[in-house]
ROVO-208878 format. One line per 8 residues: number of its first residue (from 0); for each residue x, y, z of N, C-alpha, C, O. Coordinates in pm, whole numbers, plus 50000, padded with zeros to 5 digits. Atoms other than C-alpha are relative to their C-alpha. Layout:
REM residues N
NUM> X Y Z X Y Z X Y Z X Y Z; ...
This chain:
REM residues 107
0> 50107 49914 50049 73334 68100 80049 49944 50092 50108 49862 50180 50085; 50089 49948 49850 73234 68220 80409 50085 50070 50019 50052 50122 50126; 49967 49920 50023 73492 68435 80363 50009 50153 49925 50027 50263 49978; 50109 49966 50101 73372 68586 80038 49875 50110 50029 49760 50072 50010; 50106 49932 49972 73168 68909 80141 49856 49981 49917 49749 50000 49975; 50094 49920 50095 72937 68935 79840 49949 49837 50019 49827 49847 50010; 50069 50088 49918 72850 68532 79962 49956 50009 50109 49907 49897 50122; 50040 49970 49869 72748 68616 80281 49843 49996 49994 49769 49908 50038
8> 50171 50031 50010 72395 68666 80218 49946 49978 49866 49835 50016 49830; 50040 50045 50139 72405 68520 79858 49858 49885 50050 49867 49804 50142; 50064 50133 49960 72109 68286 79884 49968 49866 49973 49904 49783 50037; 49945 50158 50015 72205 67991 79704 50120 49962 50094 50103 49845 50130; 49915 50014 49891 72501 67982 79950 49950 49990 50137 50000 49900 50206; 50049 50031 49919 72290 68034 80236 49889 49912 50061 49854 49882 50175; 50117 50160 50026 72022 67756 80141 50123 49910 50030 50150 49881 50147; 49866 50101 49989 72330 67534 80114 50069 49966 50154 50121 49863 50196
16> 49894 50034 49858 72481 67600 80476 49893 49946 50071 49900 49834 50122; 50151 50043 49985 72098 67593 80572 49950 49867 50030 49885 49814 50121; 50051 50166 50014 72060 67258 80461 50081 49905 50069 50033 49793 50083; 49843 50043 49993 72435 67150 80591 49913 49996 50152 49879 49895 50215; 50055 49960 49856 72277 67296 80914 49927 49905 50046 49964 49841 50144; 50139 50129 49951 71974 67050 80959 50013 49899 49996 49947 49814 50057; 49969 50189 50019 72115 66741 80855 50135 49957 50103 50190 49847 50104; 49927 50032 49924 72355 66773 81110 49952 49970 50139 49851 50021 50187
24> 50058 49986 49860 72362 66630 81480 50037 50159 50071 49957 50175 50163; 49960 49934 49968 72522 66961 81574 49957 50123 49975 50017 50227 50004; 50018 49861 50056 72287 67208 81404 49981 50139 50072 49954 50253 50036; 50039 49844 49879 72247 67458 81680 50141 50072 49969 50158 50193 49950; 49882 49930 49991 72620 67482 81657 50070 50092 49901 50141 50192 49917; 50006 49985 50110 72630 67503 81310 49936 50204 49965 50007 50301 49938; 50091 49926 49970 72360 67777 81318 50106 50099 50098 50105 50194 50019; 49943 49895 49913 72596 68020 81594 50093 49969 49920 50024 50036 49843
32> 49879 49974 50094 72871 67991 81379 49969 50078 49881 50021 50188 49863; 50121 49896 50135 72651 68128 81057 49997 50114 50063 50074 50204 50026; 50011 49878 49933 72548 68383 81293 50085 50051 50039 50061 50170 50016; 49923 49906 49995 72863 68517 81417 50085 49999 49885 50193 50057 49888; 49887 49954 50133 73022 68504 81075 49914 50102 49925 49939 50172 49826; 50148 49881 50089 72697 68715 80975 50000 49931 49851 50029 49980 49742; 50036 50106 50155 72629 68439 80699 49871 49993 50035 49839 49953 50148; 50138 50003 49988 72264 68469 80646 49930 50069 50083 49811 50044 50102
40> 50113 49915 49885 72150 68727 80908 49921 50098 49897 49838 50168 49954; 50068 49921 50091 72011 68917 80606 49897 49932 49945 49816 50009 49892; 50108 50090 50029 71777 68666 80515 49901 49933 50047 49938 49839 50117; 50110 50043 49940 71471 68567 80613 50032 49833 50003 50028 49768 50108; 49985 50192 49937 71554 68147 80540 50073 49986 50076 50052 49889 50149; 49921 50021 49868 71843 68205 80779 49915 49956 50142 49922 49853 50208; 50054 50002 49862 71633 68265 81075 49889 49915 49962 49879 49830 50051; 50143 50106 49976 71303 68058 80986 50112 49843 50007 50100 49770 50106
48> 49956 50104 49948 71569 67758 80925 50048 49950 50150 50021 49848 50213; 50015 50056 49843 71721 67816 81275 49869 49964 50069 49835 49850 50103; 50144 50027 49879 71382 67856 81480 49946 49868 49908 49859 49806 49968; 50094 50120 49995 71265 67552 81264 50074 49878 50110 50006 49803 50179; 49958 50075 49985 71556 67355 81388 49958 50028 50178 49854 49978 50223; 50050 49950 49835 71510 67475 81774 49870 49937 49990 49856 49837 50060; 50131 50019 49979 71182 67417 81737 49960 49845 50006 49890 49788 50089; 49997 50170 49973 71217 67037 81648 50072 49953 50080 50090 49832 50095
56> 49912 50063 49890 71447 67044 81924 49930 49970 50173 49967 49904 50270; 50080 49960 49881 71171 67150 82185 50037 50122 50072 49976 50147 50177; 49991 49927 49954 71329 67440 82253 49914 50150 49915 49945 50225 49822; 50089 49900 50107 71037 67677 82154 50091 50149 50067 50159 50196 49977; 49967 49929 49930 71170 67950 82380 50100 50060 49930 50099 50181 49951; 49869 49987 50089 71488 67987 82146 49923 50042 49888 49918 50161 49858; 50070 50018 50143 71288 67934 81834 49929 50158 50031 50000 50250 49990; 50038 49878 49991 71082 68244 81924 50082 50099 49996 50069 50199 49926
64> 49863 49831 49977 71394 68485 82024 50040 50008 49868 50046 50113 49803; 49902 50016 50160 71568 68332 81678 49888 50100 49924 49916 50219 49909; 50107 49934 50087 71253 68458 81480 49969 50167 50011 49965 50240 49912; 49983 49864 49927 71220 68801 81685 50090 50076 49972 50069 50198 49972; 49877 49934 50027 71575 68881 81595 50011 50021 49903 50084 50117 49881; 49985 50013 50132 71543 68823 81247 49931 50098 49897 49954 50146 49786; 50051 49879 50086 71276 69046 81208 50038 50161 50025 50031 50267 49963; 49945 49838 49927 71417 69320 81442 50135 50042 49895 50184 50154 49884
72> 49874 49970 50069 71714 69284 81204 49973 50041 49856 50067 50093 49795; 50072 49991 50120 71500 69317 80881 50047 49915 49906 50101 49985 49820; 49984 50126 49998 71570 69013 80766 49926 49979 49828 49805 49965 49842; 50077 50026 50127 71446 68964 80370 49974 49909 49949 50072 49838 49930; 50088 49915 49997 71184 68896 80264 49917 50005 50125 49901 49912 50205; 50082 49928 49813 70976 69078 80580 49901 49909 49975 49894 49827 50066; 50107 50000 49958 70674 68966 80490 49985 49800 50023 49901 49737 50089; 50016 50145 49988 70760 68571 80441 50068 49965 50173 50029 49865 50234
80> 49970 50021 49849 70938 68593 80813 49898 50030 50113 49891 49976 50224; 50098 49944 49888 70652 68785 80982 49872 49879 49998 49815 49844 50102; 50056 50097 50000 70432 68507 80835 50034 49837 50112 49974 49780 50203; 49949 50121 49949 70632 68206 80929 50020 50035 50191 50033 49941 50269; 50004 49998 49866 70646 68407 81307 49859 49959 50000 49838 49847 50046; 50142 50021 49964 70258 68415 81300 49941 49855 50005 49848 49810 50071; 50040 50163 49985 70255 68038 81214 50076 49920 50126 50061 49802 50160; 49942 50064 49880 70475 67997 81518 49910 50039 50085 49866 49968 50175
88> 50085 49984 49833 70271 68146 81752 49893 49942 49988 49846 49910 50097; 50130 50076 49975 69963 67979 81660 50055 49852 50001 49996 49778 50080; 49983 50147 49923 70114 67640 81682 50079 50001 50173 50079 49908 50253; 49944 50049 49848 70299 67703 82019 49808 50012 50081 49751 49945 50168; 50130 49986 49888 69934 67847 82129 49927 49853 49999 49862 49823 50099; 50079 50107 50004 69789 67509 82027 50076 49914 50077 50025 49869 50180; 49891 50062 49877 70108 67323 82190 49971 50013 50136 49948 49915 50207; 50036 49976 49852 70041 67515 82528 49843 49942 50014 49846 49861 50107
96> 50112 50024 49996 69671 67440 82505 49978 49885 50018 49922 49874 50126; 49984 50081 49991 69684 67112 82469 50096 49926 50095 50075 49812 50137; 49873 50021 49851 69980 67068 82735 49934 49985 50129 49940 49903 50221; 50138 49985 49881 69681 67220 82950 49918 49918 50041 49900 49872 50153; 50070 50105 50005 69453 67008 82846 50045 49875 50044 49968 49835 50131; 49908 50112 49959 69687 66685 82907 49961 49997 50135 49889 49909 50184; 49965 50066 49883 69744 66742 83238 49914 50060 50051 49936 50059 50172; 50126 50001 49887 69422 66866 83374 49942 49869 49948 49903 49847 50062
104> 50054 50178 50035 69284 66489 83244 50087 49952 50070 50031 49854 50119; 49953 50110 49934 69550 66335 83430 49971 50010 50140 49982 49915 50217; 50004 49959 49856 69475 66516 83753 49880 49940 50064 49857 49960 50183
């Protein structure tokens, strides 16, 4: 099917790899394979699923670029990706804040 142009950014197909994606130990890898087959770069659940998975990985740093790219790419729908960035940055700001907090109490 990932052959299949007019699947490519179908989005019952790309929920599906999506989901294939997260339940795997390997989903990062999973995830760069999607992406250079350009399966789901048109879609906004593409990229919020990667940066979620990054994100439960601890790699916020990734998770941000993933999200960044998605919208630089216009990514549909805009306005549910620009959201789901804005809910990233206010939880990393609370993450860092609290990180802060941590370790000035231990000092």
């Amino acid at each position: 099917l990932c052959r299949v142009p007019k699947y490519s950014n179908d989005p019952r197909f790309v929920r599906v790899c999506c989901l294939y994606a997260e339940k795997t130990e390997r989903s990062s890898e999973v995830f760069q394979h999607l992406y250079q087959q350009k399966i789901g770069t048109e879609l906004a659940m593409f990229w919020m699923a990667w940066s979620f998975v990054c994100e439960k990985q601890e790699d916020y740093q990734f998770a941000k670029k993933i999200l960044e790219k998605g919208i630089r790419k216009g990514a549909r729908p805009k306005q549910q990706l620009d959201t789901r960035f804005r809910q990233f940055q206010r939880r990393m700001a609370r993450h860092w804040l609290n990180a802060t907090q941590t370790s000035e109490h231990e000092e």
